[in-house]
C-alpha positions, 0 to 999 in steps of 0.5 A: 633196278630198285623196287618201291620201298615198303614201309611199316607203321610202328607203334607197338611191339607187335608192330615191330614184331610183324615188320621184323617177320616181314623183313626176314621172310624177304631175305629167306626168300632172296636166299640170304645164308642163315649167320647172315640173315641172323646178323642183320635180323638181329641189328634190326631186332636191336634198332626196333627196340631202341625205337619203342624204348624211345617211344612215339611212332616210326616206320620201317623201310625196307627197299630190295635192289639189284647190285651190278651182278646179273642175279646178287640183290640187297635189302635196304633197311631204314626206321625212321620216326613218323613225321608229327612223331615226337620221338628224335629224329636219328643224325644220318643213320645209315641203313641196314643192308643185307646181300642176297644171293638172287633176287626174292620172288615176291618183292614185297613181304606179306601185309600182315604176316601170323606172329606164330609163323614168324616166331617159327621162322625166327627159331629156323634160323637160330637152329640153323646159327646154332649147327652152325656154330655147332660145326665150328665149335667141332673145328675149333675143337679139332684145330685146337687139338691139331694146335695142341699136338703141334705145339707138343711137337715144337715143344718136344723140337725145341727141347730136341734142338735145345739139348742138340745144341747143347750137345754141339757146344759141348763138342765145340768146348771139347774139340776147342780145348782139345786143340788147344792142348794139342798146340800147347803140346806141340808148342812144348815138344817143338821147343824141347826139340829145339833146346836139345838141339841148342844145349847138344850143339856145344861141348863146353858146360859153361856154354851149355848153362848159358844157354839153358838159361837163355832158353828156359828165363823169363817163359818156363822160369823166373829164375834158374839155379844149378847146382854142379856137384864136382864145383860146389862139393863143400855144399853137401849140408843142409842147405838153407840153415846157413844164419851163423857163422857156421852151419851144421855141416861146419862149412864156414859162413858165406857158402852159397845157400841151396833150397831144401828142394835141391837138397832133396831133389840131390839126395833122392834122384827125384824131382821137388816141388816147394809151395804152400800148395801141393803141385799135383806134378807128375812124377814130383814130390811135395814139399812145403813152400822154401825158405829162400822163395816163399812167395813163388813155388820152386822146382828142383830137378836132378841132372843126372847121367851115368852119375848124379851131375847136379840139380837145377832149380826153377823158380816159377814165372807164375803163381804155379807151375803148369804139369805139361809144363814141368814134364818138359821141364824134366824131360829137358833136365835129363837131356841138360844131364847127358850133354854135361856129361858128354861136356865133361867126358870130352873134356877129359878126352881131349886133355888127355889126348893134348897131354899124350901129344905134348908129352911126345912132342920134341925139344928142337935140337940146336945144331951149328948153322941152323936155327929150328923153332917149332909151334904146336897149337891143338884145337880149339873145336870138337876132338880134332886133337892127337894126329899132327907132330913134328920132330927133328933130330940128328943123325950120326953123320952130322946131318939133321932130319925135320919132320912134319906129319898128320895122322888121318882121325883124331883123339888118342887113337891118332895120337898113339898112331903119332906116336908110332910113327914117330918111334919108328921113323926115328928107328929107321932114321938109324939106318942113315936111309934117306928121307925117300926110303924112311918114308916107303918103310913107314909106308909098309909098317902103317899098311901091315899095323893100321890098314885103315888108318893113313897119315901124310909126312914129310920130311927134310934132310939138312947136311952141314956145309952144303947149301941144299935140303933134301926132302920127301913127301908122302902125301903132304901140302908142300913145304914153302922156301925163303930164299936169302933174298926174300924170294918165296917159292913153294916146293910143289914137286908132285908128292907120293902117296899117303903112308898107309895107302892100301897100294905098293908104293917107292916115295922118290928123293927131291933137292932144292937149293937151300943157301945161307940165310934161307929159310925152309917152313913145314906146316900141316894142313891146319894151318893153311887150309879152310873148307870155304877156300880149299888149301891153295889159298892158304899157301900163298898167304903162308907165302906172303907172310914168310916173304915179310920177314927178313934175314935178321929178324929171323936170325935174332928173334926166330920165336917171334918170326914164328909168331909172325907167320902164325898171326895171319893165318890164324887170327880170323880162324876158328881152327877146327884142327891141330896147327903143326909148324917148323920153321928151319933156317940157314944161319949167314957166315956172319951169324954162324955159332953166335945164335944161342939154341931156340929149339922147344915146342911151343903153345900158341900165344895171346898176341895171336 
């Protein structure tokens, strides 16, 4: 529904005043909000001013009209120029619009409505602008003082999550660097474990350096340098002032120069470190940077053990040395020191244990119609020295006793044992006693002298004449036989006890056939038996080699047919024990007193 629109003549200011009043006492009256009826009034306000400034005559149109809800109205507002107005005519300008809440009572406005009235009405309704925008100001205060602590609050959380952040990656750093260390610890302490481990595994010194070097060039050092007290004894001066023909402890020219590091390193006990700046090692003095490494700091650390044994020195992989790094480093040195000394002491041990043997060992005898040849190779690993022997010797009847024996333990204890057992078996052998009853007396002397030591032995009675041995075993690996036909048999009657066996014990008496031109082996278990096979196999080599020789070989050349026996066994052995063997043989008629005597221990040769 659309009612007829009014229109007001304008011509003045009071003219524009009035439609202007006329308009707004409408949209009071339709129920316009006050900021609204203000908006449109003052576009209308704006729109008549711009009229007279035109000039001419124009007419206001104001039409009031239902929308498609059942109580919202509009006004609808046009100026336009009167006709035979000369005044522009305006291109399409569109009206002026404001919603009502309901429909006016009266659609039409007063015909002439009072100024002053209109005046008033005008103020109300500024007034009522005015709270309004007194109550927004007050809420846009209040939001702005809300918006204010707030963005004091986010402020104060930034800097909270700022400096929690700052805070998280200062713990990231520290738990990152503190892992790191923790590796880097655990990587040194695992390789100062497995060094030891490599460098404790050997008891030859040379093996020992080499391994040191292995282990330490190129990670830890660039160079390495040890300096062993007892080999260079002649180097005790000053070290690094070797530029004339003689230095100033009067050692001749070309003696290996060593670094003032090492010199005080060899002369203080205490560790050196030489650079053109301090290294702030710990437990390390500071020296100034060396004459024979000036370009890379050097690390001289003493080797000791009972004794000072040397000084190793390092010459840096890098342009300093790391402190974790160098506490390994002398950490490893004193362990170097100690499995030296070990290496040294062990090797004094077994030389003396391999001298007492060889000292008791005996020169063969050479008696008519037979030949004896004997081989005494010691260890070559660990103190596996001091419990094998053998003897032969004759009796005052003519006959002659070949003895084989091994003293259960090793170093000098075995062998002064050895020796023992070898004085008494000779003592006994006086007696004229047979092989038997020289083995049960031995048997109760070691249960009264040595309960906790044993010994295995075996021994052979050759008589002039009669084509037969007769032996005794104690607990020994049997002896291997070659007939004068080249049959090989193994004398496997069961054997008696250990000698020392807490336990009564008669050894028995066993004959064997032992014609001209056979030939009788003793051995001790070094020789045959190896611990991924058992001794079993070791026999049956023995046998087989013994089975290639042949009567003359073994009649001109007993030495090399020794020899022959040993190669086979031996040369793919590490031999981990002493290797005792006696080989007797029975002359021929032919051969018989034309043998010059062969009989002397003797020492592993080079072609093995």
């Amino acid at each position: 529904m659309t009612a007829n629109p009014e229109v007001w003549k304008i011509g003045s200011a009071a003219d524009a005043a009035r439609a202007r009043a006329a308009v707004a006492a409408v949209a009071a009256d339709g129920g316009a909000p006050a900021v609204e009826r203000a908006r449109f009034l003052t576009a209308l306000t704006a729109r008549l001013r711009r009229c007279l400034s035109e000039g001419g005559v124009w007419e206001l149109l104001h039409r009031v009209r239902q929308t498609t809800a059942e109580h919202d109205a509009r006004i609808d507002v046009w100026v336009r120029p009167v006709a035979s107005s000369s005044a522009p005519v305006p291109d399409d300008e569109p009206a002026l619009v404001c919603p009502l809440p309901h429909r006016p009572a009266q659609d039409d406005p007063p015909v002439d409505p009072p100024l002053p009235a209109a005046l008033l009405r005008a103020d109300e309704d500024t007034a009522a602008v005015l709270r309004l925008l007194d109550e927004q100001e007050h809420l846009v205060r209040l939001h702005r003082e809300e918006l204010h602590h707030t963005n004091q609050g986010v402020l104060a959380l930034h800097s909270d999550l700022e400096a929690a952040a700052l805070v998280q990656r200062d713990l990231l750093d520290a738990e990152r660097t503190a892992r790191a260390e923790a590796e880097r610890a655990r990587r040194l302490l695992t390789f100062l474990g497995d060094a030891s481990a490599a460098i404790t595994a050997s008891l030859s010194p040379t093996a020992i350096l080499r391994r040191l070097t292995d282990l330490l060039v190129p990670e830890y050092a660039e160079h390495l340098d040890v300096w062993l007290f007892e080999e260079d004894s002649e180097e005790k001066g000053d070290g690094e002032d070797r530029d004339g023909e003689e230095n100033r402890g009067g050692h001749p020219r070309g003696v290996r120069r060593r670094s003032a590091a090492a010199v005080a390193a060899a002369r203080t006990g205490r560790p050196q470190h030489a650079a053109a700046h301090p290294g702030a090692l710990p437990g390390v003095d500071d020296l100034p940077p060396s004459v024979l490494s000036p370009s890379r700091p050097l690390l001289a650390i003493p080797l000791t053990a009972r004794r000072p044994l040397g000084v190793l020195t390092l010459t840096s992989p890098g342009p300093r040395f790391d402190a974790d790094t160098s506490v390994m480093l002398v950490e490893l040195a004193r362990r170097v020191g100690i499995a030296l000394d070990n290496a040294r002491r062990y090797e004094q041990y077994r030389d003396t244990a391999e001298a007492l043997q060889r000292a008791q060992l005996t020169e063969l005898p050479a008696p008519a119609g037979l030949l004896l040849t004997a081989r005494y190779l010691p260890a070559t690993r660990g103190l596996n020295i001091g419990g094998d022997w053998y003897d032969a010797f004759l009796q005052p009847d003519g006959s002659l006793l070949a003895v084989i024996g091994d003293v259960t333990g090793h170093g000098l204890h075995a062998a002064v044992v050895m020796g023992q057992l070898r004085t008494a078996l000779r003592a006994y052998a006086v007696e004229n006693d047979s092989p038997a009853a020289i083995l049960t007396r031995l048997h109760r002397m070691l249960r009264h002298l040595q309960p906790e030591l044993y010994a295995t032995a075996m021994i052979a009675r050759f008589r002039p004449g009669e084509p037969e041995v007769v032996w005794a075993s104690a607990g020994h690996p049997p002896a291997v036989v070659r007939g004068a036909d080249g049959t090989v048999r193994v004398l496997d009657a069961r054997p008696g006890v250990m000698l020392g066996i807490p336990v009564p014990y008669v050894h028995a008496d066993h004959r064997a056939d032992l014609p001209a031109g056979s030939s009788l082996v003793l051995y001790t278990d070094g020789l045959v038996e190896r611990r991924a096979q058992g001794i079993d196999p070791g026999i049956a080599r023995l046998g087989r080699a013994l089975g290639t020789l042949g009567t003359p070989e073994l009649e001109q050349d007993p030495e090399a047919a020794a020899d022959a026996l040993l190669k086979p066994l031996l040369h793919d052995c590490a031999r981990d024990d002493d290797v005792c063997l006696l080989l007797c043989h029975t002359l021929t008629s032919a051969a018989g007193g034309s043998v010059e005597p062969t009989g002397r221990e003797g020492g592993c040769r080079d072609s093995l």
